[in-house]
N, C-alpha and C positions, 0 to 999 in steps of 0.2 A: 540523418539529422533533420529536426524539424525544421523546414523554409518561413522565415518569419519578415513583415518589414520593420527592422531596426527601428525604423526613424518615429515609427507610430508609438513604440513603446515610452513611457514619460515614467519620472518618478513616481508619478501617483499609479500605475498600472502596473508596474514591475511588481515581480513577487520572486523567492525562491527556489521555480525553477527557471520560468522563462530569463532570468538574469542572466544563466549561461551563454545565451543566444547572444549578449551585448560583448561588447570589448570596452578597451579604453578609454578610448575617442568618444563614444558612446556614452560613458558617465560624464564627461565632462560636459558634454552637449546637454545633458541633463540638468546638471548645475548651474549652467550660466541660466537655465528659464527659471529654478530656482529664486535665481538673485533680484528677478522681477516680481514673485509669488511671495505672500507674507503666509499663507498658510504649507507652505512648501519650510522655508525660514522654520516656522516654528516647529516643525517637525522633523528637521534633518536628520535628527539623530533616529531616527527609526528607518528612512530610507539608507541613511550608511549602515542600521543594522544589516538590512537586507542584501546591499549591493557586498556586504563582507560577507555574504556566504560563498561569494563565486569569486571574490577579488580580496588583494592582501592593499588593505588600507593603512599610509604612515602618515602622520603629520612632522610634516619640517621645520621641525623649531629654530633650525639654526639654518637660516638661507642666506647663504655664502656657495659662492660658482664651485668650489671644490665638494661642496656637500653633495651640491645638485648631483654631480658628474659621478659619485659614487653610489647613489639612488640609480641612476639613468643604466650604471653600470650594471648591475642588478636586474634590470628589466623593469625598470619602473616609469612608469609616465608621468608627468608635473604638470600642476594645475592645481587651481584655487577653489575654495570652498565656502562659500557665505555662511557667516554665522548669525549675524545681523544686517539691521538695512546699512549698516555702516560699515561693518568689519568682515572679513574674508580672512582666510588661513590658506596656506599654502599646504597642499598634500600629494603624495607620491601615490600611484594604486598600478598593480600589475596583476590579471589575471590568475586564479591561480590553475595552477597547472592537475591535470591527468596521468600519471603517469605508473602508481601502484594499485592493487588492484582496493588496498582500501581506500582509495583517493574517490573511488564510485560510489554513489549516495542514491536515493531514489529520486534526486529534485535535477538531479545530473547528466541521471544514465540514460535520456532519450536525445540528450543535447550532442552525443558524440555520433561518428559515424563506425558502424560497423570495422571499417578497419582497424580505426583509433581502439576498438573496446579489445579486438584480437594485440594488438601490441601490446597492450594492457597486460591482457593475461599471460601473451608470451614473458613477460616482463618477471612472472611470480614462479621463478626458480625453473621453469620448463618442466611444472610437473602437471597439466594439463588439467582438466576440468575437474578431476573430480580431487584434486590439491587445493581447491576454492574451497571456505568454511561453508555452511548452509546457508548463514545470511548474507555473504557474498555474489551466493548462486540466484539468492531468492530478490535481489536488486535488480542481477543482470538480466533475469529472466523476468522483470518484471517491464523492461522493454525492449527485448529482443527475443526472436525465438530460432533457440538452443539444440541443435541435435549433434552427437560423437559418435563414433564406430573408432575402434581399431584392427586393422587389417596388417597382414604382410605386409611389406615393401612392395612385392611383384603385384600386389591383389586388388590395394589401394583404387589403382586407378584403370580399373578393369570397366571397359569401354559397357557403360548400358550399366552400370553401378550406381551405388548409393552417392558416389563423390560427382560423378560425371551431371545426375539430375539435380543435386542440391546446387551446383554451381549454375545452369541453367535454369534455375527455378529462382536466381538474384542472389544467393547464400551468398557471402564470404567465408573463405576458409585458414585456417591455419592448423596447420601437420607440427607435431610433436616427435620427436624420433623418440622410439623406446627400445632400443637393441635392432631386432633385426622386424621389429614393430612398428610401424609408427599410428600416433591417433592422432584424428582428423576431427579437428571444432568447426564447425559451424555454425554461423552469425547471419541473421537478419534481422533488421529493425521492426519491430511490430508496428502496423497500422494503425493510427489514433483513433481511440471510437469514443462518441461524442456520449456523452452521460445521459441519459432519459431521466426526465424526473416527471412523477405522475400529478397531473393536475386534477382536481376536481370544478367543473363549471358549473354555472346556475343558470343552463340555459331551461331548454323546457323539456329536459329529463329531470324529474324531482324525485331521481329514488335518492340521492345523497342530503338532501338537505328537508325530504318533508317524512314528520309521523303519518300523516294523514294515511298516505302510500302504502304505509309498509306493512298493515296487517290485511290489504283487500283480497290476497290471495291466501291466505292463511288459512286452512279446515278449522270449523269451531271449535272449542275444547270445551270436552265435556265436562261439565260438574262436579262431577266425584271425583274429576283429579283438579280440582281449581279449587277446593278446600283447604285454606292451611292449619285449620282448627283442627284437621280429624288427622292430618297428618303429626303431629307432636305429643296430640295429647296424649296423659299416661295418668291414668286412674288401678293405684294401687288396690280399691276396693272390685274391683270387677275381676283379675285375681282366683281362676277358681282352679278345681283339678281340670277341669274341661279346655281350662288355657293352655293346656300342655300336652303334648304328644310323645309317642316314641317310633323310632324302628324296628323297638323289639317286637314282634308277634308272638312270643311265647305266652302260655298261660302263666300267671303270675303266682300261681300256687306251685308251679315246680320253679318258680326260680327261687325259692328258701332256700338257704344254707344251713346244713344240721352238721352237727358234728361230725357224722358218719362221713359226710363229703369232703375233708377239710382235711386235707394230711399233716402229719406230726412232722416236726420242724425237724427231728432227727433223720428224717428221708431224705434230705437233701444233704 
């Protein structure tokens, strides 16, 4: 799971993955700066959109110690919410939970730890990896990297094998029994790699930004192909037999057709 510091994260920097990284305490720490920021204020409802993609947001219309105690019961946390420089609502927010395997999103799935992803899947009937849909497989693997074998029981965990290096090499594993079978998933978090993106400078390389540059190396072009007149035009009068050629090489006095040459339709 990614190591983040909490505390640096504010409403204005949170997004839809890194939200997972936060808990409860955590939003509320966020809203009370809120309640000093007018441009935070006017925008809350776009930060509770975001903070609901990782948390189940109520507002408690009816605050009374019994309501509370049934919210609390549930998993929920209490705490206030500005809506105005004046006015605050009181709202319940509880994580939400991980626990099927469509519960895993692409804004999610580097938020968990390999264990947590292995319960996950043991979770979806114990039919092992390849009982995941493709767009299931293509989230998980888009932040962990995924290898399976199935082996005997006795074979499994044959000393100098594929289970013994994946687990020395950091893998998490989880074994599925399949009769006298069992298949072995294996789990590692991918290593984050930071995006390149390509710039272009205007130091004192000027092949990107001058014409001047770009034809110096260039061979001339000849003439005859720098004409655009003589490539289009079409002068119907010029036109002769001489414009036309053949492949045929025969003399054209034996290529006539005489009757004699020409079979009667009843041959066929």
């Amino acid at each position: 799971m990614k190591d983040i510091d909490k505390k640096s994260l504010t409403l204005k920097t949170i997004n839809k993955s890194n939200v997972w990284d936060i808990q409860e305490n955590d939003v509320f720490r966020m809203l009370e700066v809120a309640e000093k920021d007018s441009d935070i204020r006017e925008n809350i409802k776009h930060y509770i959109d975001i903070i609901k993609s990782a948390f189940e947001v109520e507002e408690i219309k009816i605050d009374r110690p019994e309501i509370i105690k049934k919210y609390e019961a549930r998993g929920f946390q209490i705490g206030t919410m500005p809506v105005d420089e004046s006015q605050k609502v009181k709202i319940g927010i509880k994580k939400r939970p991980i626990l099927r395997v469509t519960d895993l999103t692409y804004e999610n799935i580097r938020h968990i730890s390999a264990t947590k992803l292995l319960e996950v899947i043991d979770r979806n009937f114990g039919g092992g990896w390849d009982s995941l849909s493709q767009s299931i497989q293509d989230i998980i693997q888009s932040g962990f990297d995924i290898s399976t074998t199935t082996l005997p029981k006795d074979r499994l965990h044959k000393v100098g094998g594929m289970y013994e290096k994946k687990v020395a090499d950091g893998f998490e594993v989880l074994e599925i029994s399949k009769g006298a079978w069992i298949e072995a998933i294996f789990a590692k978090l991918k290593p984050e790699t930071e995006k390149t993106r390509l710039k272009f400078g205007t130091d004192d390389s000027r092949k990107y930004d001058s014409d001047d540059d770009d034809d110096e190396d260039l061979p001339d072009i000849d003439e005859k192909y720098d004409n655009d007149d003589d490539d289009d035009a079409f002068d119907e009068d010029k036109l002769t037999e001489e414009s036309y050629r053949t492949t045929i090489e025969e003399n054209p006095e034996d290529l006539d057709l005489t009757a004699e040459d020409v079979a009667d339709d009843d041959e066929y």
